[in-house]
NUTI-409685 format. One line per 3 residues: number of its first residue (from 1); their letters; for each residue z, x, y of N, C-alpha, C. Coordinates in steps of 0.001 Angstrom, whole numbers. Example, Ala and Ser with C-alpha at 12.3 -4.5 7.8 and 13.67 -1.06 7.14 Angstrom:
1) as) 7800/13190/-5690/7800/12300/-4500/7800/13200/-3300  7080/12850/-2250/7140/13670/-1060/7870/12900/30
END
This chain:
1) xxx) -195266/-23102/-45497/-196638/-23228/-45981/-197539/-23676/-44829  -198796/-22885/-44579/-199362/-23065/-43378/-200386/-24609/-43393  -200519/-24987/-45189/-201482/-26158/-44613/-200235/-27580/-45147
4) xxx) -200929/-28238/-44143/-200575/-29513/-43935/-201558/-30919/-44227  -201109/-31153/-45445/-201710/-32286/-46294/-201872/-33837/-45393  -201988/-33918/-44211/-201235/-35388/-43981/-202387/-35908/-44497
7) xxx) -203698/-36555/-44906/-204086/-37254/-45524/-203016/-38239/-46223  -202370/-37463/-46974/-201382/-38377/-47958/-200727/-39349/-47662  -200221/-39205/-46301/-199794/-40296/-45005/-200678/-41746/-45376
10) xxx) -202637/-40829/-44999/-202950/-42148/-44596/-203292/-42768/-45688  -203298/-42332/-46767/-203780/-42987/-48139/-202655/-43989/-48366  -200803/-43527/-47851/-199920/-44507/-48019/-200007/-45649/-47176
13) xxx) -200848/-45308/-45697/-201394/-46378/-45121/-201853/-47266/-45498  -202869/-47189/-46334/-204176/-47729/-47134/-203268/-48658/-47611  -202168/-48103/-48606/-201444/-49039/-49652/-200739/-49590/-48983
16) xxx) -200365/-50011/-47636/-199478/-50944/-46920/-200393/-52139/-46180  -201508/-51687/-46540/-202792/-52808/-45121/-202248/-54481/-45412  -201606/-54860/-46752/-201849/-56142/-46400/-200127/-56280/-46721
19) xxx) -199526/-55315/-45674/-198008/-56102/-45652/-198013/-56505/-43584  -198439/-56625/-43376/-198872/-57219/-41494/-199524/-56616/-40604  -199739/-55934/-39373/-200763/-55490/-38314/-200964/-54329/-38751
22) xxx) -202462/-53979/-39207/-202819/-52642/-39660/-202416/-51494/-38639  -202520/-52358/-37478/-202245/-50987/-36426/-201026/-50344/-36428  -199668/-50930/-36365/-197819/-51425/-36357/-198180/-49937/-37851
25) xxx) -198522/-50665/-38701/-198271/-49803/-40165/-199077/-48329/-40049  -200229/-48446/-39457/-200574/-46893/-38962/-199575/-46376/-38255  -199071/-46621/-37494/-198470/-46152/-36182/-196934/-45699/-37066
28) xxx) -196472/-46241/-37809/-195338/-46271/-38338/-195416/-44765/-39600  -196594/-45326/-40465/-197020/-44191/-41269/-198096/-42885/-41508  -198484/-42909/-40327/-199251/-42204/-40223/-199628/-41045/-38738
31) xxx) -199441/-42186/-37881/-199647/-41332/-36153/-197745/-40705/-35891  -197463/-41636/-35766/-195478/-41400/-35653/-195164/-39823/-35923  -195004/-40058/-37514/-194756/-38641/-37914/-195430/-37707/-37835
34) xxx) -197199/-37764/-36976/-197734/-36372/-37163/-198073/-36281/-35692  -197154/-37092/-34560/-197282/-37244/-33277/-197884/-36295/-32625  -197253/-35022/-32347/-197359/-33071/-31612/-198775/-33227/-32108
37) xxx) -199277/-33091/-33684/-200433/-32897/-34003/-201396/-33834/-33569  -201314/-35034/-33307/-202362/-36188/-32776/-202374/-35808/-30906  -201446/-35840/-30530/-201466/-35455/-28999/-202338/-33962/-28976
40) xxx) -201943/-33481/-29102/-202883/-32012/-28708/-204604/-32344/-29641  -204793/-32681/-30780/-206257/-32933/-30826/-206725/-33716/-30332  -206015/-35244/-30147/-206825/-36428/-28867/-206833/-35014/-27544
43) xxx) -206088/-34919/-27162/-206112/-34132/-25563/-207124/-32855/-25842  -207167/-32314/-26578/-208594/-31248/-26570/-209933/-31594/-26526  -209980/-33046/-27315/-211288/-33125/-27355/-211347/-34906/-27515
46) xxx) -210666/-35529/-26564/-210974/-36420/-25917/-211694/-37473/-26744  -212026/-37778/-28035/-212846/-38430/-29095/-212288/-39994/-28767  -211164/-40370/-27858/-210851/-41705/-27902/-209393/-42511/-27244
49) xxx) -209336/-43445/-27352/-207951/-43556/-26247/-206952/-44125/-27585  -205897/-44790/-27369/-205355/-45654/-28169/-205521/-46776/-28539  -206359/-47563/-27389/-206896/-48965/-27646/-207976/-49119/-28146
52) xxx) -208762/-47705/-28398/-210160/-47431/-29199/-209626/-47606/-31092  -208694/-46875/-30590/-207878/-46462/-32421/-207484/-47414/-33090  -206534/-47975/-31769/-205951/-49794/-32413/-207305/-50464/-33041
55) xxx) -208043/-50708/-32588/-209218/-51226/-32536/-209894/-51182/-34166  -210039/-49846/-34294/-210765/-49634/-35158/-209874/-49412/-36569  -208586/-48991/-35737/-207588/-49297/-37814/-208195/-50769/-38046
58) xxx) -207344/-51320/-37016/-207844/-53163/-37606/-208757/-53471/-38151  -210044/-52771/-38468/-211587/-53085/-38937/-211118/-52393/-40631  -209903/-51141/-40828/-210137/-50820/-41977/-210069/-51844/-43053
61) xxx) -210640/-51283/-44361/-210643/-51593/-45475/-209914/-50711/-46240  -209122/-51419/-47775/-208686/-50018/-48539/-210072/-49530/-49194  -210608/-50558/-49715/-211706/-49656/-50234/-213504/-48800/-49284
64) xxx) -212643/-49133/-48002/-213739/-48037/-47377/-213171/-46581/-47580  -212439/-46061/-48221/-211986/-44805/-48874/-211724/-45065/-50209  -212024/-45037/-51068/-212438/-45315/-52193/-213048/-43941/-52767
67) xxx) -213997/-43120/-52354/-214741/-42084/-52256/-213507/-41190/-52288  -212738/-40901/-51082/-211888/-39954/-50943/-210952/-39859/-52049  -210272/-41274/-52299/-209122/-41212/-53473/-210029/-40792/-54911
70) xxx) -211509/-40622/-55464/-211979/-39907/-55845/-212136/-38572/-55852  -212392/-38020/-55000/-212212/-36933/-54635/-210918/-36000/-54968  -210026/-36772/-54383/-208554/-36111/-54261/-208028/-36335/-56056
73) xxx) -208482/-37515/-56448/-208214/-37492/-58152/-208590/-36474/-58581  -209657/-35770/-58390/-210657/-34787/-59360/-210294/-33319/-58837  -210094/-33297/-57463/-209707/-31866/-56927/-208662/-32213/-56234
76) xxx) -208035/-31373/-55678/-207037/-31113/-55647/-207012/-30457/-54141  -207224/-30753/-52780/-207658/-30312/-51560/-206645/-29310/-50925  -205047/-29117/-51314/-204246/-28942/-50785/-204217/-27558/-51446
79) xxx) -204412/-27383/-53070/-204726/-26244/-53579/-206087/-25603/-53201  -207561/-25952/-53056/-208639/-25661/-52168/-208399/-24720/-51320  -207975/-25520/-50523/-207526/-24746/-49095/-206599/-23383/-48859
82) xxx) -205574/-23646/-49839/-204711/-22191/-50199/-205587/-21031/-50550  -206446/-21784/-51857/-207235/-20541/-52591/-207994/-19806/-51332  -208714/-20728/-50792/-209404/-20048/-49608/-208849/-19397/-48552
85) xxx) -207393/-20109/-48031/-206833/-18857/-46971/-206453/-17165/-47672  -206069/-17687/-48770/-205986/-16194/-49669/-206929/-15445/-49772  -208304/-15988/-49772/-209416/-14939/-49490/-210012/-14818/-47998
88) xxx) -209726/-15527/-46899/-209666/-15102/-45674/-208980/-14213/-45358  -207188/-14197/-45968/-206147/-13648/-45220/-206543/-11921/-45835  -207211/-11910/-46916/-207571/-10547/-47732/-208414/-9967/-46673
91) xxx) -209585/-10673/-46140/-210946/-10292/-45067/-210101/-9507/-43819  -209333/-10785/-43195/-208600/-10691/-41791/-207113/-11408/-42063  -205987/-10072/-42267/-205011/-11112/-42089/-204594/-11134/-41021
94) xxx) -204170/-12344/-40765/-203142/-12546/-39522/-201777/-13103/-39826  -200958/-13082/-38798/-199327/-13183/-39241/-198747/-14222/-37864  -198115/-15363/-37894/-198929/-15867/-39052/-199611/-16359/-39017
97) xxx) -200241/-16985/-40528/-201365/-17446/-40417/-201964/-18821/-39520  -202713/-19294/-39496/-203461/-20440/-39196/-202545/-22297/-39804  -202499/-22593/-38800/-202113/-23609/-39805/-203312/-24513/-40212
100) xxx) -203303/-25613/-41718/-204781/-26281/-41622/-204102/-27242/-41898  -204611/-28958/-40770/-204190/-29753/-41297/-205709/-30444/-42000  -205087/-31282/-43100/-206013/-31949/-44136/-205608/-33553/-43780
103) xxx) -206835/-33847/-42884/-206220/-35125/-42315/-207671/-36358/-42502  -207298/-37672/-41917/-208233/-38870/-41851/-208510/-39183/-40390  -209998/-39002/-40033/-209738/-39353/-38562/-211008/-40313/-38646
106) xxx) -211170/-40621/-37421/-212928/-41352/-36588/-213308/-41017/-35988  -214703/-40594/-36575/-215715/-40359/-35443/-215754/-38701/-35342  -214148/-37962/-36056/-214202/-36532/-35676/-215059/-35712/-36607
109) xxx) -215349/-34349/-36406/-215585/-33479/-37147/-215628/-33257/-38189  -216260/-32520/-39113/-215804/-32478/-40487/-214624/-31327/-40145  -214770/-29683/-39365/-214199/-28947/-39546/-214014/-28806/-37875
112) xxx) -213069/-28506/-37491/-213043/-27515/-36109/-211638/-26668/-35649  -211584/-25962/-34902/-210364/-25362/-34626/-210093/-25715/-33526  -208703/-25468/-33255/-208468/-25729/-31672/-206723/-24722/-31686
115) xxx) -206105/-24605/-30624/-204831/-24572/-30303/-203475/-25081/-30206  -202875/-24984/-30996/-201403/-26111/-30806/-200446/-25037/-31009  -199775/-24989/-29806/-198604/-24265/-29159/-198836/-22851/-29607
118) xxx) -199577/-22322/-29042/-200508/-20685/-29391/-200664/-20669/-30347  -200601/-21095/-31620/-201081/-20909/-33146/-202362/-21698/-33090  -203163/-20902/-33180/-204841/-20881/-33983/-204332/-22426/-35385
121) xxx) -205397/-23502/-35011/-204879/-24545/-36052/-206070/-24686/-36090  -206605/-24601/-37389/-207804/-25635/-38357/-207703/-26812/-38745  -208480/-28057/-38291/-208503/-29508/-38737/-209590/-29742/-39469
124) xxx) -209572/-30339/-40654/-210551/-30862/-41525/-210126/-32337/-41670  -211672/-33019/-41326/-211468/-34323/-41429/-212109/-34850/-43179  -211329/-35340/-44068/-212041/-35525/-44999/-212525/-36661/-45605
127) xxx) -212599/-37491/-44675/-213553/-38446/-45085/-215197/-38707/-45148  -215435/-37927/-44811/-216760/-37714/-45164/-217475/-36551/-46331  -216436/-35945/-46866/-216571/-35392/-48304/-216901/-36265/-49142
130) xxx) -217917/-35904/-49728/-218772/-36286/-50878/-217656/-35841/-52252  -217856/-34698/-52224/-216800/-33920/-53326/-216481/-32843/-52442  -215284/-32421/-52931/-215001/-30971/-52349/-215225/-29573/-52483
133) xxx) -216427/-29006/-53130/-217184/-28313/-53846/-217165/-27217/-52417  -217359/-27960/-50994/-218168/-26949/-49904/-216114/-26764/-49127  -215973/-27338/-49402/-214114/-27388/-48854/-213566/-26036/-48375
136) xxx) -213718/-24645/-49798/-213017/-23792/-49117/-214392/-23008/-48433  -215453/-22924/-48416/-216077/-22384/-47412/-216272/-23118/-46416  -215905/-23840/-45908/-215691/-24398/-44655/-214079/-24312/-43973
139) xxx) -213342/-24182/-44665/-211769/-23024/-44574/-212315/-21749/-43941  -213033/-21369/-44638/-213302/-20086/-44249/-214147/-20185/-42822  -215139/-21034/-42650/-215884/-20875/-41236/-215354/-20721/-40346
142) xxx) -214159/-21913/-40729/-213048/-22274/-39292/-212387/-21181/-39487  -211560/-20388/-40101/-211169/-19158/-40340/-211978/-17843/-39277  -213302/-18236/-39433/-213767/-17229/-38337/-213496/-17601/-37185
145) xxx) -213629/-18522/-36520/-213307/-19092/-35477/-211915/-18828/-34891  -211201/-18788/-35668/-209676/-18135/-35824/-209856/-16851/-35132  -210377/-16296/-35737/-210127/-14791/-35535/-210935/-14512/-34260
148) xxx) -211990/-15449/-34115/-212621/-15519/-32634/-211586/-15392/-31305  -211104/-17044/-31547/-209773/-17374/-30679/-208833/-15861/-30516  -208322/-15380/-31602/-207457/-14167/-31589/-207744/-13235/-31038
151) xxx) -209269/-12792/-30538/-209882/-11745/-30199/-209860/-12815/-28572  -210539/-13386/-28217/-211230/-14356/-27326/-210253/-15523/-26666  -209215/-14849/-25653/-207972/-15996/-25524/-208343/-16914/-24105
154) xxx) -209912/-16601/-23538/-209826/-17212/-22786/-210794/-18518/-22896  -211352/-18637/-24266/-212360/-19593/-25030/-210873/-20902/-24916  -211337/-22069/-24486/-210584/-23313/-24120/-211195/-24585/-25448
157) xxx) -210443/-25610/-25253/-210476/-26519/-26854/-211258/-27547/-25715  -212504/-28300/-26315/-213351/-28990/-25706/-214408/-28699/-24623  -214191/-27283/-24388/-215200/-27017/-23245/-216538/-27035/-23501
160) xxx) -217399/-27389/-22579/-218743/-27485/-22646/-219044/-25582/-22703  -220530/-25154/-23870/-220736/-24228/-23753/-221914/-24253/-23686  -222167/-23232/-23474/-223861/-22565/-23269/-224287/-22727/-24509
163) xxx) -226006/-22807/-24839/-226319/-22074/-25877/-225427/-20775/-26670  -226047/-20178/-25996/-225630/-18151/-26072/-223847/-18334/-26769  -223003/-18881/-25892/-221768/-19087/-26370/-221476/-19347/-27895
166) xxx) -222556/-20853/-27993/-222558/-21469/-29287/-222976/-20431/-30415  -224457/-19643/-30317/-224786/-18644/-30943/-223963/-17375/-31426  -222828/-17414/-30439/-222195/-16150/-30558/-220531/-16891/-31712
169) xxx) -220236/-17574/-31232/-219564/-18293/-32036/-219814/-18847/-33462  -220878/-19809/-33519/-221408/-19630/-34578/-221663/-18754/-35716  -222948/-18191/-35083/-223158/-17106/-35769/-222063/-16607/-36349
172) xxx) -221231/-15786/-35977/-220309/-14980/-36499/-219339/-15756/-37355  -219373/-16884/-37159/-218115/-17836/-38344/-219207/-17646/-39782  -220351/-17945/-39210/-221392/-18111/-40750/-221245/-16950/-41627
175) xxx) -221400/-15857/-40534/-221391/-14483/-41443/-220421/-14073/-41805  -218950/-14497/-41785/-217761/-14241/-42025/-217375/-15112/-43133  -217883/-16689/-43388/-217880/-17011/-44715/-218649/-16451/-45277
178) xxx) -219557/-16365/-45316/-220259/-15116/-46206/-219949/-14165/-46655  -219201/-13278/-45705/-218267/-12007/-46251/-217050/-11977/-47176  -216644/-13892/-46813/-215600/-14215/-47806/-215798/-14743/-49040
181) xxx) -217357/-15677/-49259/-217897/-16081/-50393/-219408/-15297/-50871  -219634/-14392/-51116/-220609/-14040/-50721/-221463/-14717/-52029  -220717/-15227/-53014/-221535/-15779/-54374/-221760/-17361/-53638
184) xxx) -221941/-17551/-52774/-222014/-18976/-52452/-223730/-18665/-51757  -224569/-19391/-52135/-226003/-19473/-51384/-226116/-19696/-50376  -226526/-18926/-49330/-226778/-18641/-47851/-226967/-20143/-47403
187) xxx) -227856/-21142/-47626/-228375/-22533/-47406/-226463/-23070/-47482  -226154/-22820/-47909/-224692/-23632/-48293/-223614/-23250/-46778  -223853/-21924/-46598/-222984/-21414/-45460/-223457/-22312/-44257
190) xxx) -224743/-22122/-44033/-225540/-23189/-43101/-225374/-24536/-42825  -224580/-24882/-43758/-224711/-26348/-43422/-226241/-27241/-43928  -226827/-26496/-44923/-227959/-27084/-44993/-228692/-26784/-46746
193) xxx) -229185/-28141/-46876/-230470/-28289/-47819/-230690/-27415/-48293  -231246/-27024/-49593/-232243/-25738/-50116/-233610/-25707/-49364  -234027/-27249/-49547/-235587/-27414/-48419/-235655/-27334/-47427
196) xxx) -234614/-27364/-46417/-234408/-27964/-45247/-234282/-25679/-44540  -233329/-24940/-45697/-233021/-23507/-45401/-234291/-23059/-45660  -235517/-23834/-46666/-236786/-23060/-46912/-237790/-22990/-45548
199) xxx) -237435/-24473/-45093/-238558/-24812/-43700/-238112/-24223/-42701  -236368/-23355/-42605/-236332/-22490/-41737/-236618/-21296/-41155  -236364/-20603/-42835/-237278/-19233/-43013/-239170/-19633/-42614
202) xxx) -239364/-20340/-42868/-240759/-20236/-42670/-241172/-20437/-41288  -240050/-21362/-40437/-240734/-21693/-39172/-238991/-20813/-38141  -238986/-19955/-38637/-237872/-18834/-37982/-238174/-18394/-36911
205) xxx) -239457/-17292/-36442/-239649/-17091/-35548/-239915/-18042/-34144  -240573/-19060/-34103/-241064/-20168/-33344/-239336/-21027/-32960  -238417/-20553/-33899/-237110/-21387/-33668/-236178/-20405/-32803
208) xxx) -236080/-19079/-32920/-235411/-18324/-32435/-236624/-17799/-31129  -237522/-18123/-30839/-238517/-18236/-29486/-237570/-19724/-28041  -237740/-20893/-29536/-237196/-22078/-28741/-235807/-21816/-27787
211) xxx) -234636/-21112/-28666/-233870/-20860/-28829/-233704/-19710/-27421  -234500/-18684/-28008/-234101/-17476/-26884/-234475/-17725/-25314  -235413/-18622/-25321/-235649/-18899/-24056/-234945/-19905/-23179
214) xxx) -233855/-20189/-23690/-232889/-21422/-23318/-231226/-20844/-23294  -231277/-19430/-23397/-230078/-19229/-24077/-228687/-20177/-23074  -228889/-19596/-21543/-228032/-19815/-20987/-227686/-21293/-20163
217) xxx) -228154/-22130/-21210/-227984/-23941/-20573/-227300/-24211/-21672  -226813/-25372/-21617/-226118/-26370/-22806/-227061/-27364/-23278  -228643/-27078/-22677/-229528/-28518/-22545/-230064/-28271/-24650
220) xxx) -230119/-27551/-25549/-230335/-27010/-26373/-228764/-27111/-27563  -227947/-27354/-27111/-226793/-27015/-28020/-226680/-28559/-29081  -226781/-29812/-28568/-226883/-30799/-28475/-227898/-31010/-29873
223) xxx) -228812/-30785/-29834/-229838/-30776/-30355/-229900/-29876/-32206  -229691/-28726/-31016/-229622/-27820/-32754/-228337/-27486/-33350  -227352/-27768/-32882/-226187/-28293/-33430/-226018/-29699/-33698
226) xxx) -226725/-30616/-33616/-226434/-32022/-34224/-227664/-32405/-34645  -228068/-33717/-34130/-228655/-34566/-35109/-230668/-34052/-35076  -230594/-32847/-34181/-231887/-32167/-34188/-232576/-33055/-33317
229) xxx) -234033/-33393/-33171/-235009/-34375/-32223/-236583/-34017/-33025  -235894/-35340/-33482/-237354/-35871/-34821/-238733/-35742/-33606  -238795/-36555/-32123/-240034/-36507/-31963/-240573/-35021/-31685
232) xxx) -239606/-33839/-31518/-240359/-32351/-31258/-240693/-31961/-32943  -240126/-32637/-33807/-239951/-32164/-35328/-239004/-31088/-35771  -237844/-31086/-34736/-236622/-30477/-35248/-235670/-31317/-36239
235) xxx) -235661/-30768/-37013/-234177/-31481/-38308/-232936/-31324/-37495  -232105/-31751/-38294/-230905/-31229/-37866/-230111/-30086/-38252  -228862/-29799/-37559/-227876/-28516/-37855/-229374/-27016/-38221
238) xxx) -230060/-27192/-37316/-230721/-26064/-36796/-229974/-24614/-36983  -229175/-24968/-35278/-228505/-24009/-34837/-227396/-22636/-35780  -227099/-23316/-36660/-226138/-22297/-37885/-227173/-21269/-38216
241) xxx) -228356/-21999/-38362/-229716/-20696/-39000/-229966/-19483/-37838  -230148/-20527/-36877/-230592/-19469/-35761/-229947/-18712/-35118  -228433/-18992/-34844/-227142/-18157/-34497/-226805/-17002/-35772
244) xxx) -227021/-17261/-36840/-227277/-16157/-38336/-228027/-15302/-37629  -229254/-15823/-37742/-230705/-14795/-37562/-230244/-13997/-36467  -230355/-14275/-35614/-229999/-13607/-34248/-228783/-12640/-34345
247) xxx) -227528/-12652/-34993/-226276/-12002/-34806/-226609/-11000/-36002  -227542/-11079/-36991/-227863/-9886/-37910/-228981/-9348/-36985  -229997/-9579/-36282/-230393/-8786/-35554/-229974/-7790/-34580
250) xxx) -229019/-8655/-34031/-227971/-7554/-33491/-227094/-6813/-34069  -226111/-6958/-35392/-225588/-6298/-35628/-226059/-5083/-36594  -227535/-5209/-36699/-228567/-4200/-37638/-228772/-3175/-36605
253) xxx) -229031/-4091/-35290/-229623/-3142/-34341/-228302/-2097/-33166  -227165/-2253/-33100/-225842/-1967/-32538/-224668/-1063/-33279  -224404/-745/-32536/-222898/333/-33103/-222034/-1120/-33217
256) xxx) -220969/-1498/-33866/-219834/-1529/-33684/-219044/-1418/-32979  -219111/-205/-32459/-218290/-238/-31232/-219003/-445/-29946  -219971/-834/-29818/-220865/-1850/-28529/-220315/-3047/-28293
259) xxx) -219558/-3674/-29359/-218688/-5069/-29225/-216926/-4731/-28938  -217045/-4050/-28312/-215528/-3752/-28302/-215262/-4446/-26935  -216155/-4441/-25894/-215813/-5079/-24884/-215473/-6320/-24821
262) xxx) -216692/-7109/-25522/-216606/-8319/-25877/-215500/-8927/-26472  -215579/-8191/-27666/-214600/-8602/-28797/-213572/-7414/-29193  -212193/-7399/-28093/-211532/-6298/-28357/-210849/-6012/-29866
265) xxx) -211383/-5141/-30722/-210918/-5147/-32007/-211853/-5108/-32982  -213239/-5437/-32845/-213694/-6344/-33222/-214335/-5063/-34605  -215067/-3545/-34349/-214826/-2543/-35118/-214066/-2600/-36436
268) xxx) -213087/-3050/-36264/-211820/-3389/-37511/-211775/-4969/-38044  -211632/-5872/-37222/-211418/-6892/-38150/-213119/-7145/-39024  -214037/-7230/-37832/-215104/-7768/-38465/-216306/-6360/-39233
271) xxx) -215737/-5259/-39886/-216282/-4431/-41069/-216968/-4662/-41860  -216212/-5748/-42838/-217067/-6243/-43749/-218083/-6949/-43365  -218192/-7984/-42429/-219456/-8368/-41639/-220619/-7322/-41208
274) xxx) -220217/-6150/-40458/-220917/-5190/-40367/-221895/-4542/-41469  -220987/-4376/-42604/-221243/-3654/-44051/-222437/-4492/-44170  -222204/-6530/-44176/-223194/-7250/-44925/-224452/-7088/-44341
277) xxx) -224329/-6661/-42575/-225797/-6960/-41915/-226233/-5852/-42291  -225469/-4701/-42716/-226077/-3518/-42572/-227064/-3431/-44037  -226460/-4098/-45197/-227167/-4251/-46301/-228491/-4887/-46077
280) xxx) -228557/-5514/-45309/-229801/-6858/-44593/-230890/-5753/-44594  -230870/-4652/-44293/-231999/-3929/-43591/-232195/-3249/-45119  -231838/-3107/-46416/-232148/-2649/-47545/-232372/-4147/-48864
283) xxx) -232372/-5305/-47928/-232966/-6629/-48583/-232579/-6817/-49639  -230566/-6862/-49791/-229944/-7345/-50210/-229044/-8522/-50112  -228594/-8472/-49302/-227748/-9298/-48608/-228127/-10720/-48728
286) xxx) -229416/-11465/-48703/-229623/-12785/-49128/-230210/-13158/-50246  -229687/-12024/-51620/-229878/-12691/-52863/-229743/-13283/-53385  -228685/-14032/-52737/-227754/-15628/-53480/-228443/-16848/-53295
289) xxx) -229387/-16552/-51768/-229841/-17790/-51329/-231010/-18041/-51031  -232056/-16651/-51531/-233179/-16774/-51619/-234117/-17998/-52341  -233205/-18587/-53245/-234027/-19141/-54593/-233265/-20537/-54152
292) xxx) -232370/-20848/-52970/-231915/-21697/-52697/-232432/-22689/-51198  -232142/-23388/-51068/-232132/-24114/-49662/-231647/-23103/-48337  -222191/-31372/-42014/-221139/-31945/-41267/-221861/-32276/-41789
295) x) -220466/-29298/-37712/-219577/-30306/-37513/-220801/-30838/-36950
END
């Protein structure tokens, strides 16, 4: 079975905090046994040392997850995640598949992919789930990203990217959950608000201006991929809108097989993506999320 529940680990953590050193009892139930998997995501993306980690188990609480063991009462994350590789693996299968671990971290991601021992691996951090309602379309984002990596073997885990990079990456994970949920409202794929997806459409052009004229720096990625910059009057998680906009412009305006260089394959796996932009130009394609609105 490709996903891997360890959450469950740390929730047994939780229930050991007041038998002696929170750290000793992490280390015992939780880092130990999922060792291979903690070494290769600390080493990709560098989020912290061991004396950062020690550090900060010691500060836990059981009931600063409280939320999660909610969550996991009411849904069921381990089934989530299946349902959703089953409608990825239908889009794009691969053999095999992806592994996803369903884990507790700090400070990380909600969703990201990376590499562990050539298998394409999806990490979801779930402590910052509210409910798990957005769970398997965010399976699915990282799922594109997957198939990125598969096409794209010389894309590295932590590297600094360009704009343009981010856009091209992006973009195409958004429109690929889409192709996999397409009853899910466009604002939802985004990462964003119903109000927040309305003030985009309206101030779209002036964002994909900001945007195009910066493509090839990283000074821009920062920004509209995270927490935005209140004093220019950017919100945040920008960038998902504007990497959309832009990759249906291109793929309205392009053959298919114009990306073959880029993306060897890319004709075949990504079709149904094609099909959706191509609907775009007969002003279908964002009926779900017209009336609608973390990584």
């Amino acid at each position: 079975m490709p996903v891997r529940p360890i959450y469950k680990d740390f929730l047994q953590f939780l229930d050991h905090l007041s038998g002696g050193d929170p750290w000793e009892i992490y280390q015992k139930l939780y880092l130990n046994p999922h060792t291979r998997f903690f070494e290769h995501y600390w080493k990709g993306f560098n989020h912290f040392d061991s004396g950062q980690i020690a550090q900060r188990v010691r500060q836990i609480k059981k009931g600063d997850y409280g939320q999660l063991r909610a969550c996991v009462r009411i849904q069921d994350p381990e089934a989530l995640t299946q349902g959703a590789l089953q409608r990825c693996q239908a889009m794009i299968p691969f053999c095999p598949e992806p592994w996803v671990y369903l884990g507790v971290g700090f400070f990380s991601a909600d969703g990201i992919t990376m590499d562990m021992n050539g298998r394409p691996t999806i990490v979801i951090g779930l402590e910052r789930f509210k409910d798990f309602k957005d769970l398997p379309l965010m399976i699915a984002h990282e799922y594109g990203h997957c198939a990125q990596r598969l096409l794209r073997k010389e894309e590295r885990d932590g590297e600094e990217r360009a704009l343009i990079q981010m856009i091209e990456s992006e973009g195409l994970a958004v429109l690929f959950s889409e192709a996999v949920y397409p009853e899910i409202p466009v604002y939802r794929h985004l990462f964003l608000t119903p109000e927040r997806y309305e003030w985009c459409q309206e101030n779209r052009e002036t964002l994909l201006e900001l945007a195009g004229a910066d493509l090839p720096s990283a000074k821009l990625v920062s920004v509209l991929f995270g927490p935005g910059d209140p004093a220019a009057g950017l919100p945040p998680r920008l960038g998902y809108f504007v990497a959309r906009e832009m990759w249906r412009q291109c793929l309205t305006h392009h053959r298919a097989d114009d990306w073959e260089i880029l993306f060897p394959g890319f004709p075949n796996l990504f079709s149904r993506i094609l099909g959706r932009a191509g609907e775009a130009k007969t002003g279908h394609s964002d009926s779900s999320g017209e009336n609608g609105k973390s990584t």
